[in-house]
N, C-alpha and C positions, 0 to 999 in steps of 0.2 A: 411333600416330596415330589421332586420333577421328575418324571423318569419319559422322555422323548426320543426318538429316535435320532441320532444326529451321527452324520457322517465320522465325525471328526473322535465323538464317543468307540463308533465300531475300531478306528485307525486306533485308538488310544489301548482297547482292548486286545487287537491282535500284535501292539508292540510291548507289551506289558504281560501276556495271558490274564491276564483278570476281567471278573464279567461281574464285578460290583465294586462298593468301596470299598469293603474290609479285606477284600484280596488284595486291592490296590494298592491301600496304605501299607499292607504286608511288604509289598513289590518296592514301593519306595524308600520303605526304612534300610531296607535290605542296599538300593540303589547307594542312599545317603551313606551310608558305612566305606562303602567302594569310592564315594566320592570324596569322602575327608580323609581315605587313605590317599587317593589319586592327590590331591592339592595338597596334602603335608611334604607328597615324597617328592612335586614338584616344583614348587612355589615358596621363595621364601620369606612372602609374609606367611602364608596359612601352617608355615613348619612350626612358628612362634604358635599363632591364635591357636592353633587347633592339634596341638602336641596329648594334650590329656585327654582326647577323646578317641587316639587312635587308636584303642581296644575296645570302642562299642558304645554306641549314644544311646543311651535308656530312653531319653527324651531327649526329639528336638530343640525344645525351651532352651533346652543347658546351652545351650552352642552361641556364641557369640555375636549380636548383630554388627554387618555391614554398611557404611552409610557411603550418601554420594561423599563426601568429605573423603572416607578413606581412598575411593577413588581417585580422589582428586591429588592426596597427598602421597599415597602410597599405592599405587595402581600399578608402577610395573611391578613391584614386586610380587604380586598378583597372578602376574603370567606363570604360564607352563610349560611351553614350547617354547623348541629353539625362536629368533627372530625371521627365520628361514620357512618357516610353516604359518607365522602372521599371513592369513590374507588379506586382511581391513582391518584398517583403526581411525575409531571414528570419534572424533574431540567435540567435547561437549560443556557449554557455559557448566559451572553449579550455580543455584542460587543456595549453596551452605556456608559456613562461615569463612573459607577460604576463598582468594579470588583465585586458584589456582583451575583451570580445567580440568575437567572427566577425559579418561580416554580409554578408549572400550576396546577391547583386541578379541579378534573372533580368529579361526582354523580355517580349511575350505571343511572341514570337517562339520561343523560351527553352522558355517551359512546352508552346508549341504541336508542339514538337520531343521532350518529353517525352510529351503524350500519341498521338503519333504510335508510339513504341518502346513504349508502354503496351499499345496495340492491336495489336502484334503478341507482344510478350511474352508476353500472357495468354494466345494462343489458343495457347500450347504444351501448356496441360490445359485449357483452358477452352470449351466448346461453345456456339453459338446458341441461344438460350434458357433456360441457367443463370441461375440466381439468386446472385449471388457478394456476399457479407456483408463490407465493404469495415467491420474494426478498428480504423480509423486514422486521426488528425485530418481531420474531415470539414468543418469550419467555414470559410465564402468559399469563390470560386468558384474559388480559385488553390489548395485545401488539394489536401494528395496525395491525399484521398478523392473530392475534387472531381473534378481530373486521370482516377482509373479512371474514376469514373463514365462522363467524356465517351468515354474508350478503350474501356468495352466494349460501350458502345452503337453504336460502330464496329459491330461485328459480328454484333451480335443481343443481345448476352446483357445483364443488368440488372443494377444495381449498389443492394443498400441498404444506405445510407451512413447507417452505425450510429456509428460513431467509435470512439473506444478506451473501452474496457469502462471504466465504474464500478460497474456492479450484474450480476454474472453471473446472477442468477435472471430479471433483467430482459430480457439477452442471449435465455439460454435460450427465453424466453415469445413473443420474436421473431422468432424460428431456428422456433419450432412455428408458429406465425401463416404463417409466410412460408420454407418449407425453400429452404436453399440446396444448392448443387450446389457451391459455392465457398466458402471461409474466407478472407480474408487478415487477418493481423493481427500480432503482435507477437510472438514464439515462447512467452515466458514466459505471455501471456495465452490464449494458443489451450493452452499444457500446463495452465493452470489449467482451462481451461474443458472438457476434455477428461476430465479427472478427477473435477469435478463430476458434468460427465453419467452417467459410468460408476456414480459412488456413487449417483446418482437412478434408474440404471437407466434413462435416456434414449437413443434411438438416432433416430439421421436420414440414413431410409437413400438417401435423396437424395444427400447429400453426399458428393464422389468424389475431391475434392481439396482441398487446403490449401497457402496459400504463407504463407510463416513471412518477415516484411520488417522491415527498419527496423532489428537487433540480429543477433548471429550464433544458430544455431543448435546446442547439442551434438548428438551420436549422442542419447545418452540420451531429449533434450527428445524429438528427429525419431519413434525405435521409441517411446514413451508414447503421442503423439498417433495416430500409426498406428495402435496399437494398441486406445486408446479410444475411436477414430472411425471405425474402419475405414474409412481414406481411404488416397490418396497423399501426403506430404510432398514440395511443393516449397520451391526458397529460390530467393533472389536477391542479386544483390548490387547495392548503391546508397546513394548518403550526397546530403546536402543541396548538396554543393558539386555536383555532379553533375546539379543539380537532379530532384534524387529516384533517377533509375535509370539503372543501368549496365550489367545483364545478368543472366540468367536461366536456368533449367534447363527444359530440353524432356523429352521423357517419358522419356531413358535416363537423367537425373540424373546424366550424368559431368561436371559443370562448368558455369560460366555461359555463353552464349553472349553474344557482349558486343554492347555497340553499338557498332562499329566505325567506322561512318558520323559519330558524333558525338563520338567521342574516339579518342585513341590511348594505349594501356598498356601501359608499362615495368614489367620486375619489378627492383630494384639490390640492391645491397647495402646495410642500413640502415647498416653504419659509414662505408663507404669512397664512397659515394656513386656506385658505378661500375656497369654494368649489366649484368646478369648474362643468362646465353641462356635458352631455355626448356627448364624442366623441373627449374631452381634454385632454393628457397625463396629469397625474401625479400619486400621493402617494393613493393606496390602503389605505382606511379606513374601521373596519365595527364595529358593535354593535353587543350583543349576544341579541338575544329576547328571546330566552328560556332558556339557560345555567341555572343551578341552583344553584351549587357550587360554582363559580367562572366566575359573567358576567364580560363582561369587555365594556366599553361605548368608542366608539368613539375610540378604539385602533390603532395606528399607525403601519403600519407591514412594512416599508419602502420599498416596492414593486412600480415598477411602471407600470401602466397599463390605460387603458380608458375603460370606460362603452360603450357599442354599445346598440343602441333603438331597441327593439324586443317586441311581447307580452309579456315577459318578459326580463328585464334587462340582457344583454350578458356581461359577461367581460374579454376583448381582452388576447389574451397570453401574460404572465408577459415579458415586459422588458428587467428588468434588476431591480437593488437595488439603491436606495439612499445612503447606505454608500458608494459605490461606489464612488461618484461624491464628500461625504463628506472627503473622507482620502484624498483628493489631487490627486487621478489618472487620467487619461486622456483617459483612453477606459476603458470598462470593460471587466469582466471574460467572459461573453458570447461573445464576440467580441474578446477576444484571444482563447476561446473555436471553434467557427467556423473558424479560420485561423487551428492551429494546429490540431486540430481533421482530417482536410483534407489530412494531410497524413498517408498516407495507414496503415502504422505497430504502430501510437501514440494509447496509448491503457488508459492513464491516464496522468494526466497534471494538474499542478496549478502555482498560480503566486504570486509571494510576493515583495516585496520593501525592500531588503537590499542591507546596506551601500552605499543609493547615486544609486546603480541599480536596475535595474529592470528584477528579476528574471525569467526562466522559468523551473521549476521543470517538466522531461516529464520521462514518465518509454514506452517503446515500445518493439516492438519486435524484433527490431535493431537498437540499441540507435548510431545515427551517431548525434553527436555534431552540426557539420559543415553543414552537409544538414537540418538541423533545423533552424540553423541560419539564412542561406542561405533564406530558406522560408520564415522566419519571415523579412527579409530584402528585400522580392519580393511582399511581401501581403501589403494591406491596414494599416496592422499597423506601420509599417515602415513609416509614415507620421504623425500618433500619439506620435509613440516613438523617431522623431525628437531631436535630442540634447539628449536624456537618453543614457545611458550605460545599454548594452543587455548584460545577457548572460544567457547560458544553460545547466543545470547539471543535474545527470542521478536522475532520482527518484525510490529511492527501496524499495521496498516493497510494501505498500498501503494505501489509506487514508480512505478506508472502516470500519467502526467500526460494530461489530455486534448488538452490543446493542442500537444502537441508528441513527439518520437518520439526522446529521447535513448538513446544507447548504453548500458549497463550496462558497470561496471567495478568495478575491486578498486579501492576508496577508496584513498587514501596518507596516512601519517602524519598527525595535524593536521585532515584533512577532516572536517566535520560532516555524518554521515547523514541527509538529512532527507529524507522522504517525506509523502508526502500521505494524510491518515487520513480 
């Protein structure tokens, strides 16, 4: 059992009055009941799904899952608010069996509930008067760069809202203008930017932390960055349906501290759909208990992870993905992520499945073919990729989108790579 001190634990407490789990889970069942009343008597999907539980859910279990699909196909009906209190809506590929888009509608209520967890999340490393270099769609007053901004002016510290890298010499020239004390950005572009510096022989010694958002993290990516910045590595965990954040790591890094106040998380089983206790891998689930535009019950995020026991519920760093395991692969992206990331000058990397092989897309800083191979054929995966057909081709340009903070994944069959140059 973790029981640490964490900012974000005390905020969860004084929004909830509970001062362990079993008060908690009291606080939420109570919440959930409020909430499949609020989205029956609004929304006319959840009037359908969720008409026989409007007199009292014994158990969560019973309640229906959510997938991106129904999103996809049935999403406005979803809503609950007039179209006049939408203040974002934010469309989103699926990779589920529809080719139809996700579209996410949040309140100012919504996002104001976001930079509320904002402001307490960050001060888990973040101090009064830091300069924290926010990586990440910065554009409107609703973007997630927008959102920190307002959260760490809560507390003293300032936010310059850079956006997601297109020009790292550009970055770099910004970061000296204006040292931060903070990074947050996307992991792939904070290990690129990390690596640069090291080769230019740049150091900012300001800089004492880093939170890596938006994609998972490997081992590999986390010791590089540390390494080359001489900072701390934090993460977090949060997706868009969440609107933006779900939890965070305080300065022991054993787990996210979640936002409890504003959702509840199931771990189940990705086959059997049944739910497992803590301290069992499987499928990230959670419920919205406050959302007001657009809750979503029992949502599937195909993440996988375990809860750890704490006076408040901990949960473990993600993973890795469920689609993963569904397209047919045999490792995943984090597990080809920490082999290639290992060498010194790979600066970006993905992996896809065409025709019969198995690709590896790497852009570096001195694209040798054969010594790539060569390592993918000395590493652990080289036992995964048994009987495949390897190979390895230069990646140019980038897979960084300004606008937006999509997931990295192993391509499937069929997919076309395309990146932005």
């Amino acid at each position: 059992m973790q029981d640490f001190t964490s900012v974000t634990d005390e905020w969860v407490a004084r929004q909830t009055g509970a001062e362990d789990s079993t008060a908690l889970h009291k606080w939420q069942v109570q919440r959930l009941g409020e909430a499949i009343s609020y989205a029956c008597g609004h929304s006319t999907f959840y009037r359908k799904r969720l008409q026989p539980f409007l007199h009292g859910v014994e158990q969560i279990s019973a309640l229906p899952f959510t997938t991106a699909d129904d999103l996809a196909l049935r999403g406005r009906g979803m809503v609950c608010v007039p179209q006049g209190k939408i203040e974002k809506i934010v469309t989103l590929k699926t990779t589920g069996t529809t080719a139809y888009p996700k579209r996410v509608y949040f309140s100012a209520e919504d996002l104001w509930r976001t930079v509320a967890f904002f402001e307490h999340g960050m001060q888990e490393f973040t101090r009064a008067g830091d300069v924290v270099f926010v990586l990440l769609p910065c554009a409107g007053e609703s973007s997630v760069g927008a959102l920190l901004g307002r959260a760490l002016s809560g507390f003293g510290a300032r936010a310059a809202l850079y956006g997601v890298v297109q020009d790292f010499s550009h970055l770099i020239g910004a970061m000296r203008a204006d040292p931060p004390g903070v990074l947050i950005g996307l992991p792939q572009q904070l290990l690129e930017l990390s690596r640069l510096c090291a080769c230019r022989g740049i150091a900012f010694p300001a800089l004492h932390s880093v939170l890596t958002a938006a994609d998972h993290s490997c081992a590999t990516v986390v010791r590089v960055i540390e390494q080359k910045l001489g900072c701390v590595v934090y993460d977090n965990y949060g997706m868009t349906e969440m609107c933006f954040g779900g939890g965070v790591y305080c300065k022991e890094r054993c787990g996210y501290h979640m936002r409890h106040n504003d959702f509840l998380f199931e771990i189940i089983d990705p086959q059997s759909g049944a739910t497992l206790p803590d301290g069992q891998y499987g499928e990230v689930v959670f419920t919205t208990l406050t959302q007001n535009a657009m809750p979503l019950v029992r949502y599937r995020t195909g993440d996988i992870s375990r809860i750890v026991p704490g006076r408040f519920p901990l949960l473990e760093k993600i993973q890795g993905r469920i689609e993963s395991e569904r397209g047919g692969t045999v490792f995943s992206l984090r597990q080809a992520e920490d082999v290639l990331y290992a060498l010194e000058d790979v600066l970006e990397m993905q992996v896809a499945m065409e025709g019969g092989a198995v690709v590896f897309y790497v852009r570096s800083l001195c694209f040798d073919e054969k010594a790539i191979v060569a390592h993918i054929q000395g590493s652990g995966l080289a036992r995964l990729l048994a009987g495949a057909r390897v190979e390895v081709r230069e990646l140019k340009g980038t897979g960084s989108d300004p606008k937006t903070m999509r997931k990295r994944r192993i391509l499937a069959e069929g997919e076309v790579v395309q990146w932005n140059c």
